[in-house]
C-alpha positions as CSV (number, residue, x, y, z in Angstrom):
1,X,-19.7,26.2,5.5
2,X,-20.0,26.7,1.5
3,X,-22.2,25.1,-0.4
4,X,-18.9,23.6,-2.4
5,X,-17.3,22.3,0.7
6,X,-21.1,20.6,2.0
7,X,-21.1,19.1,-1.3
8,X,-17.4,18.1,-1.0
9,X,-17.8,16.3,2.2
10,X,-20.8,14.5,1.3
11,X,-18.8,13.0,-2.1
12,X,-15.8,12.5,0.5
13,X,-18.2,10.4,2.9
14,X,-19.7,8.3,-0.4
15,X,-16.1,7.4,-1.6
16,X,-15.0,6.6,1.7
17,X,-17.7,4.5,3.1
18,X,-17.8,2.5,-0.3
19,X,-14.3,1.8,-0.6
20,X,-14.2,0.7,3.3
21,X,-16.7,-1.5,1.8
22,X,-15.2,-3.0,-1.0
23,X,-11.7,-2.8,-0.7
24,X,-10.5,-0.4,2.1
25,X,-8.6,2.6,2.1
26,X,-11.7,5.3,2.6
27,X,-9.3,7.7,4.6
28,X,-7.5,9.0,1.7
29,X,-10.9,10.1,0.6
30,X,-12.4,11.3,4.0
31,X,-9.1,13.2,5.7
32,X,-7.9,15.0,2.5
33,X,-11.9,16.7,2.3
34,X,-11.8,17.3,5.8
35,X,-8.5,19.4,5.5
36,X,-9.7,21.3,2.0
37,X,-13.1,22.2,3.7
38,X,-11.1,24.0,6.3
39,X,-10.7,22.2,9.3
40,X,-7.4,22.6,10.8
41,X,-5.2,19.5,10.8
42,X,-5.4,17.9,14.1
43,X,-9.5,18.7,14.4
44,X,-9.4,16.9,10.5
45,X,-7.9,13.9,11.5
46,X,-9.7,14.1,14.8
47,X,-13.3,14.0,13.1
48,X,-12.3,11.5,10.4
49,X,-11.4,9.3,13.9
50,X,-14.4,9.9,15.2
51,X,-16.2,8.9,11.9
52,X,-14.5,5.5,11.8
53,X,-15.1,4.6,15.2
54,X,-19.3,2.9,14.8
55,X,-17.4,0.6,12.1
56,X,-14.7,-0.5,14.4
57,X,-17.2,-1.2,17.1
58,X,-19.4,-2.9,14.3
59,X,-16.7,-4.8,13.2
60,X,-15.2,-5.9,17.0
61,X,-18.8,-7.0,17.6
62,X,-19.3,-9.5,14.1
63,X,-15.6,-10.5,15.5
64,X,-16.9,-12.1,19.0
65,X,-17.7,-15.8,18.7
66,X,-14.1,-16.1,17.1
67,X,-12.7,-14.2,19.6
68,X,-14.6,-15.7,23.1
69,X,-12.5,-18.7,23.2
70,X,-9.3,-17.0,24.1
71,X,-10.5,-15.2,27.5
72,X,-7.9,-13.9,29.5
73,X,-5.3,-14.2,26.4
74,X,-7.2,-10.7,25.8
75,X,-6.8,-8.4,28.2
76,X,-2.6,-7.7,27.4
77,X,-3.9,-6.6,24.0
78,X,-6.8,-4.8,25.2
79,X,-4.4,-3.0,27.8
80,X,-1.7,-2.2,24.8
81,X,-4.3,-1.0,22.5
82,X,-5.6,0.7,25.2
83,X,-2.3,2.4,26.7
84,X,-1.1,3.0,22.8
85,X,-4.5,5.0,21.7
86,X,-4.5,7.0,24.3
87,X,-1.1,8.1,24.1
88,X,-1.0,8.7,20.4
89,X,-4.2,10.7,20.6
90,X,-2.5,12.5,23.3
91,X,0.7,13.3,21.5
92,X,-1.6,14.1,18.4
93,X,-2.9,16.8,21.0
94,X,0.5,18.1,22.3
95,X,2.1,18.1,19.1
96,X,-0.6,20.2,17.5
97,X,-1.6,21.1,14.4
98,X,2.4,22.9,13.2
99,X,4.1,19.6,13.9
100,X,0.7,17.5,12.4
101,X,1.1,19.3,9.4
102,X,4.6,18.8,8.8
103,X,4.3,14.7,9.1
104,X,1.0,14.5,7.1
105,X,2.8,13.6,3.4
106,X,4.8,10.9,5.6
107,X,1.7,9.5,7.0
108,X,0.2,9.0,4.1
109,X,3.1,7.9,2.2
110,X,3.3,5.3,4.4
111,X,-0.6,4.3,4.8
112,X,-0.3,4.2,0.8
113,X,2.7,1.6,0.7
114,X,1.2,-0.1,3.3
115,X,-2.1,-0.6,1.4
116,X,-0.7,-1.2,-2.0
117,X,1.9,-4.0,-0.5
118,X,-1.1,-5.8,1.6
119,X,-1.9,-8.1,-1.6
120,X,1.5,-9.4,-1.1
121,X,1.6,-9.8,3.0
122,X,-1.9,-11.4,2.9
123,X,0.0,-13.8,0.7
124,X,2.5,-14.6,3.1
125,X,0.6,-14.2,6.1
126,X,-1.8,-16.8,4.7
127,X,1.0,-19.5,4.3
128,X,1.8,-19.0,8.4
129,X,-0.3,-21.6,10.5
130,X,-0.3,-21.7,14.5
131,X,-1.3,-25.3,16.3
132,X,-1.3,-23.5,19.8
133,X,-4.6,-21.6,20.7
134,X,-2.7,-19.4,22.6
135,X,0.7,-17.9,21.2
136,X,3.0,-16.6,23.9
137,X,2.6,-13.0,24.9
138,X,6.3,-11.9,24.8
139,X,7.9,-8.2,25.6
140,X,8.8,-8.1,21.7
141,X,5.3,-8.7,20.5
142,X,3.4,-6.0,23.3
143,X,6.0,-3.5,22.6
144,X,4.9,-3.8,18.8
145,X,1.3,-3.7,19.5
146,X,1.5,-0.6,21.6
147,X,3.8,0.8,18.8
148,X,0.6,0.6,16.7
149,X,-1.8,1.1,19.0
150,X,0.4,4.7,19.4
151,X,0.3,5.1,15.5
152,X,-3.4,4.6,15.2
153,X,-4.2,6.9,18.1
154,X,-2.2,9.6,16.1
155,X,-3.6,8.7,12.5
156,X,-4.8,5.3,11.6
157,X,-4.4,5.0,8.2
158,X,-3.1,1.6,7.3
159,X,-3.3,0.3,11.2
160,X,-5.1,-2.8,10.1
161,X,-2.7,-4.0,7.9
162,X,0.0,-3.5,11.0
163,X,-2.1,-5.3,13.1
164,X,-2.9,-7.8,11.0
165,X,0.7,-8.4,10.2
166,X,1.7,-8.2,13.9
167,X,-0.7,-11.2,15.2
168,X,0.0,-13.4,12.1
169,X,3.8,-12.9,12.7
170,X,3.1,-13.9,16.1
171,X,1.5,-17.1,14.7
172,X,-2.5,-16.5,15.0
173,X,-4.6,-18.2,11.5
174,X,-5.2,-15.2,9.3
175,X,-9.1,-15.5,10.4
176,X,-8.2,-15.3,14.2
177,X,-5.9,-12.6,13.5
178,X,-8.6,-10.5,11.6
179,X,-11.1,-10.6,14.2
180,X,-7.9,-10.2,16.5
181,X,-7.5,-6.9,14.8
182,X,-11.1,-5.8,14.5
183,X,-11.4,-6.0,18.4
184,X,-8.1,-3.8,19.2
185,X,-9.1,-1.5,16.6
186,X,-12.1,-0.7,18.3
187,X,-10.3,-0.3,21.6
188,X,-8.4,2.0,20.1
189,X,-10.4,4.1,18.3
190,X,-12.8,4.0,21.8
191,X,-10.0,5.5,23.4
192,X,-9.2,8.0,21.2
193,X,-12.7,9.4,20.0
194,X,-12.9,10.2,24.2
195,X,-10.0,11.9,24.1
196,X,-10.8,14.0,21.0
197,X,-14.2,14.6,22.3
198,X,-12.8,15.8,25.5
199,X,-10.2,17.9,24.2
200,X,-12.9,19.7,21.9
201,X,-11.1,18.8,18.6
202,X,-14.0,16.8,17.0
203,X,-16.1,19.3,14.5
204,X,-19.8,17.9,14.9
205,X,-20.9,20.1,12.0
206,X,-18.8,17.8,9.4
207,X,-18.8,14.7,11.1
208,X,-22.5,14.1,10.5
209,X,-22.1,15.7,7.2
210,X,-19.0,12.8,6.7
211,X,-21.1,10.0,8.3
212,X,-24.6,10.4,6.6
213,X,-22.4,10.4,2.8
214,X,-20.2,7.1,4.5
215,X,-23.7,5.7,5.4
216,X,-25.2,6.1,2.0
217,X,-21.7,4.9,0.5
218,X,-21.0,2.1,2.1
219,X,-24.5,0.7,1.1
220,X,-23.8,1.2,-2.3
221,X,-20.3,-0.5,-1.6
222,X,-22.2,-3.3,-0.4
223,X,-24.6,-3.5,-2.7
224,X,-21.9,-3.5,-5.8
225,X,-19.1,-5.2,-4.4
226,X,-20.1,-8.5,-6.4
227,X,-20.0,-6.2,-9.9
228,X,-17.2,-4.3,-10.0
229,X,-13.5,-5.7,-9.6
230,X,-11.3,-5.5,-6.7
231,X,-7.9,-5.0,-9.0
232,X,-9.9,-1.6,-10.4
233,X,-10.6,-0.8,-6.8
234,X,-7.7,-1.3,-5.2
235,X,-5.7,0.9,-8.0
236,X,-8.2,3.2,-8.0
237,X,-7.4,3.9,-4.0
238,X,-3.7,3.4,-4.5
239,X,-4.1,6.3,-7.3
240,X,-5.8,8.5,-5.1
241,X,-3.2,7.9,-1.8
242,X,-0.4,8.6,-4.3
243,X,-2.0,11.9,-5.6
244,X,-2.7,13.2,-2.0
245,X,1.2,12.2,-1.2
246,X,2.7,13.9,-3.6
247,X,0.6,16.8,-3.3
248,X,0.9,17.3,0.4
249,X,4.8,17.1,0.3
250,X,5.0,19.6,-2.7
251,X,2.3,22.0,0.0
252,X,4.6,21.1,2.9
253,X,7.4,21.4,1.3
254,X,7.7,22.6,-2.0
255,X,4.7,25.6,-2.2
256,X,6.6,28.7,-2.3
């Protein structure tokens, strides 16, 4: 590895454990250096997994006294997160790096909308209240949870704002369905980081690289999310998703 691509990671892992800090969206930063320092597709997206899974675990674990009270309500969603990880880390594996390559302007096309349209859908989530505890599992409402659960084994950008929209739809409060989220996201990140880790796709070398600039970052995220305001934030990641979209469709698809 260069010195330029050590120092590229490093700035990569800064911006993206800041911005998970203060206002999400630290993928565009982290999967985009992993692919210019030369990691093949699938192995890039594989690592920035990896990185991402201590704060799902972190954030499942912050999540449990809202989450005790619905028991055995859990384990459908822990078996469709479950089920849905592993199979879109799988077909991340079987598809391979030709067909990843082809669908990574999509995917983050999509994890862009999705994160500059979230202002609005916390808006209307927030105006849905349940009264039951429990909302009805219902064939409908798995199916759609294992539909992301497949989506964030395979790439994971944007997930949370699925999920999140999934179990307020169903009729969970917006807290409930935050922690809700946090808990499934861990599953499925679990899930997958085993089955990168298995399949030898995860480069060691760059995730610690990744994970010791996130650390540093997302103190300083912390430490200056009461200074510095969320609208400049949250343009200043929507920026950077749309400049990585457009620039991987004109490399997939428009670079002579």
């Amino acid at each position: 590895m260069s010195l330029a691509d050590l120092l590229l990671l490093i700035a990569a892992g800064f911006a993206a454990g800041g911005m998970n800090a203060l206002a999400g969206g630290g993928t565009f930063f982290s999967f985009p250096a992993l692919l210019a320092a030369g990691l093949p597709p699938v192995t890039a997206n594989a690592t920035n997994a990896v990185a991402l899974w201590p704060a799902s675990l972190a954030g499942a674990w912050a999540a449990r006294e809202s989450l005790r009270p619905l028991g055995r309500y859990l384990i459908p969603l822990l078996l469709a997160g479950l089920c849905g990880g592993l199979l879109g880390g799988l077909l991340l594996l079987a598809g391979g790096d030709s067909v990843f390559a082809l669908l990574i302007p999509w995917l983050l096309l999509a994890a862009t909308a999705l994160f500059a349209a979230s202002p609005w859908l916390s808006r209307w989530l927030a105006a849905r209240r349940a009264e039951a505890l429990h909302p009805p599992h219902g064939p409908l409402s798995l199916g759609a949870h294992v539909v992301v659960s497949i989506y964030g084994g395979y790439f994971g950008a944007g997930m949370g704002i699925l999920q999140l929209a999934a179990f307020s739809i169903e009729g969970h409060p917006l807290a409930r369905a935050n922690a809700l989220k946090n808990l499934i996201s861990a599953v499925i990140y679990s899930i997958a980081t085993v089955t990168f880790v298995v399949a030898g796709r995860v480069s060691w070398y760059e995730l610690v690289i990744l994970l010791i600039g996130a650390t540093v970052g997302g103190y300083a995220g912390g430490a200056l999310g009461q200074r510095l305001p969320p609208i400049f934030l949250r343009t200043l990641v929507i920026l950077v998703g749309s400049g990585m979209t457009l620039y991987y469709f004109w490399r997939t698809y428009g670079a002579p």
